[in-house]
N, C-alpha and C positions, 0 to 999 in steps of 0.2 A: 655558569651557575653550578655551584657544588650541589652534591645529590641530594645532601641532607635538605637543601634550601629548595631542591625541588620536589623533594618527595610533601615537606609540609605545605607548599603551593598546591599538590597534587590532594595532599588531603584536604585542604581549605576549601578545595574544589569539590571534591567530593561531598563533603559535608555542607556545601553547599547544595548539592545538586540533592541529597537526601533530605534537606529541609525543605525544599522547593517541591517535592515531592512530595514529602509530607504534606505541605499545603497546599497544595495541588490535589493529593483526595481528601484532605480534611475540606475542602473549597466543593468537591464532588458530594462526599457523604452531606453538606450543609444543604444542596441544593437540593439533591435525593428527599431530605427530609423534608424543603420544604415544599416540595411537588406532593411527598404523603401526606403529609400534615395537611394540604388544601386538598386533596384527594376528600380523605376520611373527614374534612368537614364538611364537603359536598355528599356525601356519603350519609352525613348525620343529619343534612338537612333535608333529604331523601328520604331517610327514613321517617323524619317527622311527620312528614309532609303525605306519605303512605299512611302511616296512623294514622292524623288527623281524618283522610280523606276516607279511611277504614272505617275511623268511628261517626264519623257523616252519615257513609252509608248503612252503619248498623240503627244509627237514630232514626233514617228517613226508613229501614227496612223494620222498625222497630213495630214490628204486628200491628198496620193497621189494616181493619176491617168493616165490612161493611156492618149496617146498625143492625140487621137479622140474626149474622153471625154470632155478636156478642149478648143477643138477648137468647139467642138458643143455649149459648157456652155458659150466659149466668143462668137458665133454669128462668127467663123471664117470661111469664107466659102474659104476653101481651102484643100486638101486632103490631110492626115494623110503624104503621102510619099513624097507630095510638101513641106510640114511643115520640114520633117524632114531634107530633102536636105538643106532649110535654115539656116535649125540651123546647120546640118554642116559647111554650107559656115562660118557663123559667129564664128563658132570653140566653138561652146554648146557643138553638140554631135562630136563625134571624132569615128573613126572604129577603131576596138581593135580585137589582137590575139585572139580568142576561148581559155581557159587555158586547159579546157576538151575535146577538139578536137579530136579526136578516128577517123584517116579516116573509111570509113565504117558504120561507123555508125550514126545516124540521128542528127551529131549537125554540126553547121556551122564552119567556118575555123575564120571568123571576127566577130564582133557583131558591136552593136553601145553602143556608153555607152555615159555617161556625163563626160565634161573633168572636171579634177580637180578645174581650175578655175573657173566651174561652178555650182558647188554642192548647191549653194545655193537656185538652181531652182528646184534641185530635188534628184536622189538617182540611182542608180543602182541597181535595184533589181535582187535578183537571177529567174529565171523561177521556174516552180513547179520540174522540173525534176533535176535542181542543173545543168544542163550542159553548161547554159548561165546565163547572165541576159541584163536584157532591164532596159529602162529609165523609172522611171517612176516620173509625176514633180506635185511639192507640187500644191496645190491653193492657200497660199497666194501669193507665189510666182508668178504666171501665168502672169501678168496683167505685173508686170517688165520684163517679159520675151519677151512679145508681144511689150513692148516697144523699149526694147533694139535692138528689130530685123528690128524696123522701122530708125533703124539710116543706114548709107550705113557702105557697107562691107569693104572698105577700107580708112576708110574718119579718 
């Protein structure tokens, strides 16, 4: 074999072997990406997924309080149990079976809860013992609530 006919075998070769290289990390760099690329959408979906569970908890953390609380913070000078007779009348709070009722032992037979209609004033929470729950009502809420009670009961 004359030289010249080995040297352009030897480059063939070579250029060969620089291509093959070339795609060889062009084949890297594609994979690379696409490990990032699913990286950073698990990553985005993380982060939704934190918001979301953030602004959950700023709803359910969203000032609720007991019916005292907000008759003191609106200036309401009337007593927690006149307050709540009212909002019965007006069919807010509603008396409901006890679900964990156990005669004998220390839970009531009814509670008072908020009716369905009404959840936008506030929540039923459970008690610390689990065997009721009470009202308890947002503060943005409040001020609609105090309104709605100044309309008459059956008008």
């Amino acid at each position: 074999m004359s030289t010249t006919t080995y040297l352009a075998a030897l480059r063939r070769q070579v250029a060969g072997t620089t291509e093959s290289a070339e795609e060889a990390s062009h084949a890297k760099l594609a994979a690379e990406l696409k490990v990032l690329t699913h990286t950073i959408s698990q990553a985005s979906k993380l982060a939704a997924e934190l918001t979301a569970q953030q602004n959950k908890t700023d709803i359910e953390a969203e000032a609720v309080c007991h019916l005292q609380q907000h008759l003191t913070t609106h200036k309401v000078k009337i007593s927690a149990a006149r307050f709540s007779a009212l909002l019965t009348a007006h069919g807010v709070l509603v008396r409901t079976r006890n679900p964990n009722y156990t005669p004998g032992l220390k839970s009531a037979k009814t509670q008072q809860a908020i009716s369905n209609d009404h959840l936008a004033f506030g929540v039923n929470q459970p008690t610390t013992d689990s065997r009721a729950s009470r009202p308890m009502f947002y503060k943005s809420t409040f001020a609609e609530l105090l309104t709605l009670l100044n309309k008459p009961i059956f008008g």
